[in-house]
C-alpha positions as CSV (number, residue, x, y, z in Angstrom):
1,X,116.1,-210.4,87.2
2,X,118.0,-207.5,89.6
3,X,115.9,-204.5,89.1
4,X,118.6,-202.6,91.4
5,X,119.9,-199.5,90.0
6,X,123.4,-199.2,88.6
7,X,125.7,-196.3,89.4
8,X,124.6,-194.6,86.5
9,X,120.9,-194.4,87.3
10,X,121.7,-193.9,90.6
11,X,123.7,-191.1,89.8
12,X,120.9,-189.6,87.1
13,X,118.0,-190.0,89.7
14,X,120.3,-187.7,92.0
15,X,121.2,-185.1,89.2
16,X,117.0,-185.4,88.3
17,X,115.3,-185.2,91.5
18,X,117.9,-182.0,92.1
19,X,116.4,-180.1,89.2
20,X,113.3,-181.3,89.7
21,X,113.3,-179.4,93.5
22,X,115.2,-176.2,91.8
23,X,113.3,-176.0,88.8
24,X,110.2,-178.4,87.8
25,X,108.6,-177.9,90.7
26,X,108.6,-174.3,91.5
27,X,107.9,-173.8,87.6
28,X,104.7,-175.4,88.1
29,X,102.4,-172.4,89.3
30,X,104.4,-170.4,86.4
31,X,103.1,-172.6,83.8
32,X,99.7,-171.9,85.3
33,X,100.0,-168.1,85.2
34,X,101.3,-168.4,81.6
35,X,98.4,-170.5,80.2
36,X,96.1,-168.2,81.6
37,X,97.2,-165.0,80.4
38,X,95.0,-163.3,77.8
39,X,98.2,-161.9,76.1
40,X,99.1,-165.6,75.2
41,X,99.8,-165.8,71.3
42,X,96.7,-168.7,70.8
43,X,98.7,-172.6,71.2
44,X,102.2,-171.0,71.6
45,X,104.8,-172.7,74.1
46,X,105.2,-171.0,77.4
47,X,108.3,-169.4,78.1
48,X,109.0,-171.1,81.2
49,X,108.8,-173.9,79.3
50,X,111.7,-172.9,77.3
51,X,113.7,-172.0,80.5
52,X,113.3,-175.0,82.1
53,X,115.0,-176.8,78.3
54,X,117.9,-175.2,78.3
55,X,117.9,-175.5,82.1
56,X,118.1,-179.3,81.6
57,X,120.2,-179.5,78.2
58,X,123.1,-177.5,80.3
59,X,123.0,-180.2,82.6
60,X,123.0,-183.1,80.8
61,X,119.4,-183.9,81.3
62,X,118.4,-184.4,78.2
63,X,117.3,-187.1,75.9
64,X,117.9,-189.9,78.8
65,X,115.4,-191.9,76.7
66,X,116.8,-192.5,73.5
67,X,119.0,-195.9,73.3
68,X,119.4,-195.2,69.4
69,X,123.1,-194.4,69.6
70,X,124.4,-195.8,65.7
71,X,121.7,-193.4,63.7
72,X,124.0,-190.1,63.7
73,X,127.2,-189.9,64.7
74,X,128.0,-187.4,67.7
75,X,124.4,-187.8,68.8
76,X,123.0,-186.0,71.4
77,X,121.4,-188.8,74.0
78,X,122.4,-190.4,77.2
79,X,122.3,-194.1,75.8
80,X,120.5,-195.7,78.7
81,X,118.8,-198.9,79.0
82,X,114.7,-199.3,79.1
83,X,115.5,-200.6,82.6
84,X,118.0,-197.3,83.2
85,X,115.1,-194.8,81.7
86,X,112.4,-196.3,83.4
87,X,112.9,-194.6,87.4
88,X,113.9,-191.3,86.0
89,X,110.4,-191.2,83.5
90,X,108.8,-192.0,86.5
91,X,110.3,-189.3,88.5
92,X,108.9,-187.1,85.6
93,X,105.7,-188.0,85.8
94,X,105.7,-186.0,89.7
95,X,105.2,-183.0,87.3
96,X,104.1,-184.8,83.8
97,X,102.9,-181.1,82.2
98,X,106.8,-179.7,82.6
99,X,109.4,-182.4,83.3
100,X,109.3,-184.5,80.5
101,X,108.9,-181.6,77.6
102,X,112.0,-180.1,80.1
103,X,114.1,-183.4,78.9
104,X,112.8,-183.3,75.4
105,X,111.6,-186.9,76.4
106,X,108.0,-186.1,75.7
107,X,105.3,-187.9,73.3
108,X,104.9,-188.0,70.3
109,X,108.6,-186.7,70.0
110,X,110.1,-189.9,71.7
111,X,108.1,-192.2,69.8
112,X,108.9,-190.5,66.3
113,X,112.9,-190.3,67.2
114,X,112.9,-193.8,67.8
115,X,110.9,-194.5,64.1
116,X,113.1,-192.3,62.5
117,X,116.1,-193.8,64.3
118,X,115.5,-197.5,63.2
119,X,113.6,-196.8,60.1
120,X,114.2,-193.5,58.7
121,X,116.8,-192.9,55.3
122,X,120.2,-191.5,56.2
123,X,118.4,-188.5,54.8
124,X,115.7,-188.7,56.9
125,X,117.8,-188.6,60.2
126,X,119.6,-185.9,59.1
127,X,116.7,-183.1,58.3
128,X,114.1,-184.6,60.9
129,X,116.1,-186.5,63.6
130,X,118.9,-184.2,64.5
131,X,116.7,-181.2,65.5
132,X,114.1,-183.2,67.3
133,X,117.0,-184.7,69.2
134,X,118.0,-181.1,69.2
135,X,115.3,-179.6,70.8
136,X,114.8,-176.6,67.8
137,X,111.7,-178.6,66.6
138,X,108.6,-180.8,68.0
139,X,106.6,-183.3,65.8
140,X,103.4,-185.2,65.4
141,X,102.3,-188.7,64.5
142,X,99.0,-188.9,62.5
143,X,97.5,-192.4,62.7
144,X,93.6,-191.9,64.1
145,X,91.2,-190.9,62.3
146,X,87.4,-189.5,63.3
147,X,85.0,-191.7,60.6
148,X,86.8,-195.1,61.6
149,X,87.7,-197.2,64.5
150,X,91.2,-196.9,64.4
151,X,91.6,-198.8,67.7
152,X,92.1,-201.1,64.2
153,X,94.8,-199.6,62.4
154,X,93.9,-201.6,59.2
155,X,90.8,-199.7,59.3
156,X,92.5,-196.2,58.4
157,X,90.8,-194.7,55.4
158,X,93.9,-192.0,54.6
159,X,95.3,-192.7,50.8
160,X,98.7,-192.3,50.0
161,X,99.0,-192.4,46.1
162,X,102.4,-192.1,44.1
163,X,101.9,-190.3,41.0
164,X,105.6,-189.7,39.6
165,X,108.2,-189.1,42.0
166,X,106.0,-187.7,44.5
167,X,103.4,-189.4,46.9
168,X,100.1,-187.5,47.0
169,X,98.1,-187.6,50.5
170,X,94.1,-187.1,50.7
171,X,92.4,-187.7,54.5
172,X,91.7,-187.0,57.6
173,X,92.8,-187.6,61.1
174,X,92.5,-186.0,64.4
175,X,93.4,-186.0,68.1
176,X,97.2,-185.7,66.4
177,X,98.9,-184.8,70.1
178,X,101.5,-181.8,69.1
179,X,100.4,-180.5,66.0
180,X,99.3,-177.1,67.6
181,X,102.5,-176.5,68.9
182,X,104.0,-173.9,66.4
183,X,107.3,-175.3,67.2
184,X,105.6,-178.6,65.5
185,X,107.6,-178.7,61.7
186,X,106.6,-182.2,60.6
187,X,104.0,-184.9,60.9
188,X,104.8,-188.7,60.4
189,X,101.2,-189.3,58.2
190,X,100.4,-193.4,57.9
191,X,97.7,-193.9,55.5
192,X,97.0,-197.1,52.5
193,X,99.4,-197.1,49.7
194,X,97.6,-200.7,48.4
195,X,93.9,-201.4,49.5
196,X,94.3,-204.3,47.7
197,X,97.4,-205.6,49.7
198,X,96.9,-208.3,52.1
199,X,95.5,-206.2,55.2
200,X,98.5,-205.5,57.3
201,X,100.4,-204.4,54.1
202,X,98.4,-202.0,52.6
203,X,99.5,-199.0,54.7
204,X,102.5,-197.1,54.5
205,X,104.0,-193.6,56.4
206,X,105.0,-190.6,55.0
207,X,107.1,-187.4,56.6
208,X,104.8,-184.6,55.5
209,X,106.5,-181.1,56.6
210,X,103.6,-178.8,58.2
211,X,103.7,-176.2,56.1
212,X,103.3,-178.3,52.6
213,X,100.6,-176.6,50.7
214,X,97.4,-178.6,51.3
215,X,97.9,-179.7,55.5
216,X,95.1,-177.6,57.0
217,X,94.9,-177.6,60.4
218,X,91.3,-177.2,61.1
219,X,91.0,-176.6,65.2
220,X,92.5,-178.2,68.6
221,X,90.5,-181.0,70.1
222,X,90.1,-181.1,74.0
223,X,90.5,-183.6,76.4
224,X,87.7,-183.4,79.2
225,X,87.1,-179.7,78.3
226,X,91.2,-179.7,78.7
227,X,92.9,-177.7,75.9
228,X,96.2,-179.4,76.9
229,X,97.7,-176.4,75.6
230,X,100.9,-176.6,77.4
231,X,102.5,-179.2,75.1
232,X,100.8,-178.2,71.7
233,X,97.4,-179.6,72.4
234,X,95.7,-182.1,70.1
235,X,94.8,-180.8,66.3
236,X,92.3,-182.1,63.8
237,X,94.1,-182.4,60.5
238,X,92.6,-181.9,56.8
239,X,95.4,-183.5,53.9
240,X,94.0,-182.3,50.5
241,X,95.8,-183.6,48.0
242,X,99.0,-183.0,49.7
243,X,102.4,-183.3,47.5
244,X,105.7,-184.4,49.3
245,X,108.8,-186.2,47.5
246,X,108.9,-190.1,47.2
247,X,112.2,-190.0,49.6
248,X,109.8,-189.1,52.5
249,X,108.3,-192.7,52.4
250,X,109.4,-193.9,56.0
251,X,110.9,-198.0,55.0
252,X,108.8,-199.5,52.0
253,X,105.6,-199.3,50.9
254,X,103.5,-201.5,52.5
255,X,105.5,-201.6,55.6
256,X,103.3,-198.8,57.4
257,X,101.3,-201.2,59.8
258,X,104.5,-202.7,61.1
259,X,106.4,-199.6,61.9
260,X,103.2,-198.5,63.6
261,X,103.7,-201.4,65.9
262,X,107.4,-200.8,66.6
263,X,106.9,-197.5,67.1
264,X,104.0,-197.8,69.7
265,X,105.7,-200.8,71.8
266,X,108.5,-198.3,73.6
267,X,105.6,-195.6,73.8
268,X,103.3,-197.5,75.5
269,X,106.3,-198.1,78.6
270,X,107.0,-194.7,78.3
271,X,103.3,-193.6,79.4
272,X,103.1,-196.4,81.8
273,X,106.4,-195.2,83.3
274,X,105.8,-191.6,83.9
275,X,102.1,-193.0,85.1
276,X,103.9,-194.5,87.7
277,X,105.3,-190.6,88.9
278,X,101.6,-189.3,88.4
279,X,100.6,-192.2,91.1
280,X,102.6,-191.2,93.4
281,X,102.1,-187.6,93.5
282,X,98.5,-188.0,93.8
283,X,99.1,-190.3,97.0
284,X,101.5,-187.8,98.1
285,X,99.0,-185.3,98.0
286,X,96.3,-187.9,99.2
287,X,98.3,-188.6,102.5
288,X,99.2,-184.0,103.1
289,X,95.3,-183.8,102.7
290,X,93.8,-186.4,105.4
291,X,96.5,-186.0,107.3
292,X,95.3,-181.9,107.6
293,X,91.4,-182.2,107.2
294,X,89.1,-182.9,110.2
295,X,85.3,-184.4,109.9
296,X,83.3,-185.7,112.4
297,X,85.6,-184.8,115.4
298,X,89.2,-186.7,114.3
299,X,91.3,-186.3,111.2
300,X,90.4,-187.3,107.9
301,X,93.6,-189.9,108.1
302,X,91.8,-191.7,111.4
303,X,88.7,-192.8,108.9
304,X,89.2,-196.8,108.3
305,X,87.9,-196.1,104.6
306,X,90.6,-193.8,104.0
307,X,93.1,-196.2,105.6
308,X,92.1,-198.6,103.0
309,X,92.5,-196.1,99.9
310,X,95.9,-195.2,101.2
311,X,97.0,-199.1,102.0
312,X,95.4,-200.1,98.3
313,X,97.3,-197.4,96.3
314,X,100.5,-198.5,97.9
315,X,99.9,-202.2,96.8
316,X,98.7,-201.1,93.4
317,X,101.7,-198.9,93.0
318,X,104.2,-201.5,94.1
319,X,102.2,-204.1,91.9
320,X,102.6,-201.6,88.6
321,X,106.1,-200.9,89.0
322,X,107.5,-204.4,89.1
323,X,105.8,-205.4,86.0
324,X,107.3,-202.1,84.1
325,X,110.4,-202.8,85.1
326,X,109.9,-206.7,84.3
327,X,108.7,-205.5,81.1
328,X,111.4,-202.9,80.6
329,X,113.5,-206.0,81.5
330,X,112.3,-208.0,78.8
331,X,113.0,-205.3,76.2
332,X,116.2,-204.5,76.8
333,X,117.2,-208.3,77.3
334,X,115.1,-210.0,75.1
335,X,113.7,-207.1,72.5
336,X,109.9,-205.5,72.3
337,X,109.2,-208.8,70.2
338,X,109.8,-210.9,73.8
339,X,107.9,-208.4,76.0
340,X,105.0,-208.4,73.6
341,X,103.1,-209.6,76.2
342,X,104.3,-207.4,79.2
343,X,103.6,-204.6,77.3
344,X,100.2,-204.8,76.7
345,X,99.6,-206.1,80.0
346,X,101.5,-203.0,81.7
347,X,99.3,-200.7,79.1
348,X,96.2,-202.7,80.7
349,X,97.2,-202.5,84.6
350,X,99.0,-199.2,85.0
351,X,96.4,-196.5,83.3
352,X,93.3,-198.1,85.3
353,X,95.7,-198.4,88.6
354,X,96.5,-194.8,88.3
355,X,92.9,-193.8,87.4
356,X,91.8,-195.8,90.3
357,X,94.4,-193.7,92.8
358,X,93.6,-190.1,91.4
359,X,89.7,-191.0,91.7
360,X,90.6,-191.4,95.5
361,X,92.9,-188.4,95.6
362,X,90.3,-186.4,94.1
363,X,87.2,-187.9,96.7
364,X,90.1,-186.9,99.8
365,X,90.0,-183.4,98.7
366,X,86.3,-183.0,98.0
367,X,85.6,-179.8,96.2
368,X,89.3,-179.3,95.8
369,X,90.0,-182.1,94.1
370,X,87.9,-181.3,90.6
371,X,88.9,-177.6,91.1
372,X,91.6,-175.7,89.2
373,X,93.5,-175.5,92.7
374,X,95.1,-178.7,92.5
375,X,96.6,-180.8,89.5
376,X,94.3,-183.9,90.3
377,X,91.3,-182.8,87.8
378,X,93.3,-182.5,85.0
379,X,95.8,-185.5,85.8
380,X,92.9,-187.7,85.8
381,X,91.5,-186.3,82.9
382,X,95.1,-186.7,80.9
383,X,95.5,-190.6,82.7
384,X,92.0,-191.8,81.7
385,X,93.3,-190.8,77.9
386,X,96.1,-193.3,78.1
387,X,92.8,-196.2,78.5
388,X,92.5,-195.3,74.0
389,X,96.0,-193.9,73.7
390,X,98.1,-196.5,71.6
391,X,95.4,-199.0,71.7
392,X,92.6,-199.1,74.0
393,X,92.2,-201.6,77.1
394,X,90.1,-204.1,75.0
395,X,91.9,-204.2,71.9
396,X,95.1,-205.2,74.4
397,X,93.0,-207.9,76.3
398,X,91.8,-209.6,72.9
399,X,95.2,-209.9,72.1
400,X,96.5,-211.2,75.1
401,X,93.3,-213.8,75.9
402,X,94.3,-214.8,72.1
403,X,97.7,-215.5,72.9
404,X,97.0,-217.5,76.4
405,X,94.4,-219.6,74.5
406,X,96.8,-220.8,71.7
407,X,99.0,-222.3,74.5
408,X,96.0,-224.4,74.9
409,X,94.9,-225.6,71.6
């Protein structure tokens, strides 16, 4: 394995970390200012936002994540490798609220370009994929569901009937990430075509345009009291008997479970990746504050207990990022069938690393650190999420302890 990086990722990380300094960065108390002005039009995007998207479309800085390059011809994407993608996501992740919306390499997006790259109808790409590759539209996944334990996906209680030429959609789900964004035109719904099927083929996924009669979105669900408003927040979604063509079924009936599994695979690194940025922003900011703060007589950066935070995040850090990129490795070499395993142990390790580095960040700057005057409340808030996001930590150990065991049988 050579994780160095090739001329081309070298080159990106340059053009990246550039914008980054010009623009990312010094957007950052903008976003604030915008979010909290009472003139804000309720869940719409802030303009800076915008700026900062054309900003990185001009220079080239746009869609680095999509490998996809066969689904439309004259597509917009920089073709690189999981192993290429993975330092600049990370380098995102310094500012994960603007930089990766700014590349229009932001979940649920990524993950939906990639299902509709490898499994979506000519027809499909055409209407949904272009303009989310575009940038002139966002989109939703809607897979989890509030009455059910959907950290079991064979548990969803969605229906998806055909009657006719038309599929008819009854359910609810919530914590859909995007779907407040008005800029959000579609949702990828997965729900049971069969409940008679054998388990993990009685689910299917339909496109369901936002604004078919019967999709009510009933309110935005916070994170930690968090809004998350600056990416389109997190909806609850009533479907009442919702009508939408037969050509929106994503694949084949029945296939629903396993395009949930391809689709989650790549967005499971992608968290991991820009966790990695998060990380290392908050030990940044870690290090500025002990380095600035005296107690007891000495800096707060002489204490032997903050020593030890500081020498621990490092290792964890280092640790976390050599198993992304082994995993990211894997996938590119091997597919996301041979890194099965690497990806659920990254999606293990890396949320609870990075949880364990902004706890300390937030204990080095004391009151300041669960205030609204530094990012640490709310990136801790939006990293313990990823610990249930696409499968919670104990759904991914059962399946790993399964998988070591039958080497032993």
């Amino acid at each position: 394995m050579d994780f160095g990086y090739d001329a081309r990722t070298t080159e990106l990380l340059g053009e990246l970390g550039a914008f980054m300094d010009e623009f990312v960065y010094p957007a950052e108390p903008v976003l604030a200012a915008q979010l909290a002005d009472p003139a804000r039009a309720p869940w719409s995007v802030p303009p800076v936002v915008g700026e900062l998207r054309a900003a990185a479309k001009a220079r080239g800085l746009w869609n680095l994540f999509f490998v996809d390059k066969h689904s439309l011809p004259g597509e917009l994407g920089a073709g690189l490798t999981n192993l290429q993608y993975a330092p600049l996501a990370e380098l995102t992740g310094r500012s994960v609220l603007l930089a990766p919306p700014a590349l229009n390499c932001a979940a649920p997006d990524t993950g939906n370009m990639e299902l509709l790259a490898q499994f979506g109808s000519p027809e499909q790409r055409e209407r949904w994929l272009r303009p989310l590759l575009d940038g002139t539209i966002r989109s939703a996944f809607a897979m989890t569901e509030p009455e059910v334990a959907s950290s079991d996906a064979t548990n969803i209680t969605t229906r998806i009937e055909r009657d006719g030429d038309e599929y008819v959609v009854n359910g609810r789900k919530w914590y859909i990430t995007g779907a407040m964004n008005p800029d959000c035109k579609v949702f990828i719904v997965m729900g049971k075509t069969d409940p008679a099927a054998e388990t993990h083929r009685q689910q299917s996924m339909v496109l369901v345009p936002r604004d078919t009669p019967g999709v009510q979105v009933l309110r935005g669900m916070r994170v930690f009291g968090y809004p998350d408003e600056d990416h389109g927040g997190h909806a609850e979604i009533l479907f009442e008997d919702v009508r939408v063509p037969a050509a929106n079924l994503i694949g084949e009936e029945g296939g629903g479970f396993a395009i949930a599994q391809a689709r989650l695979g790549p967005g499971r690194i992608h968290h991991c990746m820009r966790a990695l940025g998060i990380a290392e922003r908050a030990l940044e900011l870690t290090c500025r504050r002990v380095n600035s703060r005296v107690a007891f007589g000495r800096p707060l950066a002489d204490q032997g207990v903050v020593q030890d935070w500081i020498a621990e995040a490092r290792v964890r850090i280092e640790q976390a990022r050599l198993l992304v990129l082994k995993t990211a490795w894997l996938m590119d070499t091997v597919g996301n069938r041979g890194a099965h395993t690497e990806i659920q142990a990254i999606k293990i390790v890396v949320p609870s690393a990075v949880e364990w580095i902004l706890d300390k960040a937030v204990q080095a700057h004391g009151a300041a650190g669960v205030s609204q005057d530094t990012p640490l409340a709310q990136l801790w808030a939006g990293n313990r999420t990823l610990r249930l996001a696409d499968g919670p930590d104990e759904v991914h150990k059962r399946s790993l302890a399964r998988r070591e065991l039958r080497k032993h049988r």
